[in-house]
TORLUM-582462 format. One line per field, with one value per residue (C-alpha): residue in one letter; x, y, z; residue number from 0. Coordinates in steps of 0.1 Angstrom, whole numbers, always signed. Each point is the difference from the previous one (the first is absolute). Layout:
drenba <- (A_...);
xx <- (X_...);
yy <- (Y_...);
zz <- (Z_...);
koltor <- (NUM_...);
REM end
This chain:
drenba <- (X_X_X_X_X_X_X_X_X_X_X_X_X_X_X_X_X_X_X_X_X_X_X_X_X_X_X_X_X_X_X_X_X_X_X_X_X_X_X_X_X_X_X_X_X_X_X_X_X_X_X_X_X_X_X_X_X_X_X_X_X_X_X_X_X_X_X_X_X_X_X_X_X_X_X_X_X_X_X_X_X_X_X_X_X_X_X_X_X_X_X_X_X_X_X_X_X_X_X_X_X_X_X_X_X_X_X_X_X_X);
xx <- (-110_-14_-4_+35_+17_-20_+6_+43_-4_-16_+30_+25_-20_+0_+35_+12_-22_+17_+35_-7_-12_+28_+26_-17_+0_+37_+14_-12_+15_+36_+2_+21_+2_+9_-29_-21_+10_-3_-34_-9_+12_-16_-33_+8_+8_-32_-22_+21_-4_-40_-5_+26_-26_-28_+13_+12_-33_-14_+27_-19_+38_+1_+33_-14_-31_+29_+19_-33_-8_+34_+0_-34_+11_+30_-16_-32_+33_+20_-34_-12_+35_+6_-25_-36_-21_-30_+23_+18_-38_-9_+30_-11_-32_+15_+24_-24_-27_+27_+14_-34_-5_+33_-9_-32_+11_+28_-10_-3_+39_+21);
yy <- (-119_+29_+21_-7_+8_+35_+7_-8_+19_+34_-6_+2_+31_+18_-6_+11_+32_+3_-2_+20_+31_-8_+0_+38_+14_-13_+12_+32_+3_+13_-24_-33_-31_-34_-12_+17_-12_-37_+10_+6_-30_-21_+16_-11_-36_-3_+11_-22_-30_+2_+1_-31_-17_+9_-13_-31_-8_-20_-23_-13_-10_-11_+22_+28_-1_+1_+26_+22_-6_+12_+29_+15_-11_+23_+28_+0_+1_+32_+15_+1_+10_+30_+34_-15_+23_-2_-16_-25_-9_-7_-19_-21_-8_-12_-21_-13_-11_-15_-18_-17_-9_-17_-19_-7_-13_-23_-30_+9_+7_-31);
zz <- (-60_-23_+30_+17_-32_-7_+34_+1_-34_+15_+28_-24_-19_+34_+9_-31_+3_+34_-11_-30_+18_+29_-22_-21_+39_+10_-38_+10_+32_+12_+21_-13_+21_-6_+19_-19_-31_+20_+4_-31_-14_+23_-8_-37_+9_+19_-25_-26_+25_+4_-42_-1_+23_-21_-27_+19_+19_-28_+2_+34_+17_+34_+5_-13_+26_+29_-20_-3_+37_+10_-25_+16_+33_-6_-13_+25_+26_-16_-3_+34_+15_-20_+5_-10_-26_-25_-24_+28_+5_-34_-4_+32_-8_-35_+16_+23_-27_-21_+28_+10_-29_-10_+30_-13_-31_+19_-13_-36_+6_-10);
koltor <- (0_1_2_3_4_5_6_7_8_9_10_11_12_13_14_15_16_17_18_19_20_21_22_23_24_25_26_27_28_29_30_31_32_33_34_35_36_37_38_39_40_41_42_43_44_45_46_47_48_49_50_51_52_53_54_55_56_57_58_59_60_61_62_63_64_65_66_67_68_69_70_71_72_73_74_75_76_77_78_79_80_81_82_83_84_85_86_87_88_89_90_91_92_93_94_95_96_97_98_99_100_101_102_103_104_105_106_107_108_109);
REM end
């Protein structure tokens, strides 16, 4: 469980990181949309979602196993149907490796 938990906890580093920088590059723009602001947002509550689940995992839940499948399943989805990059990759192979081994650890779930 060591290794799902570091992993959900470099998520939420990288998605903070993300929104972080997104949100320097949008202040800095004259540009002002809702949807960006959405955005933003969003990237926050991801990143606050994974380190909730890293904190959580210990707790060995059966709900939170389906709620961590879901999560990944959800953000392996918004990955691959937006423009894929270096980061989208790294964030996929993440997602992946977490995701195996939540499945993995199934059992240990209850």
């Amino acid at each position: 469980m060591r290794i799902i938990q570091t992993l959900l906890y470099i998520k939420s580093l990288i998605w903070l990181v993300f929104s972080i920088y997104t949100w320097v590059e949008y202040s800095g723009s004259h540009v002002k949309s809702g949807s960006m602001v959405t955005l933003i947002v969003l990237l926050f509550l991801n990143a606050i979602l994974f380190a909730v689940f890293s904190f959580l995992i210990e707790k060995k839940k059966k709900w939170l196993f389906y709620l961590i499948v879901l999560f990944l399943l959800a953000n392996i989805v918004l990955t691959v149907t937006d423009q894929v990059g270096i980061f989208d990759v790294l964030v996929l192979v993440i997602d992946f490796m977490l995701l195996n081994l939540v499945f993995l650890k199934r059992k240990d779930f209850k």
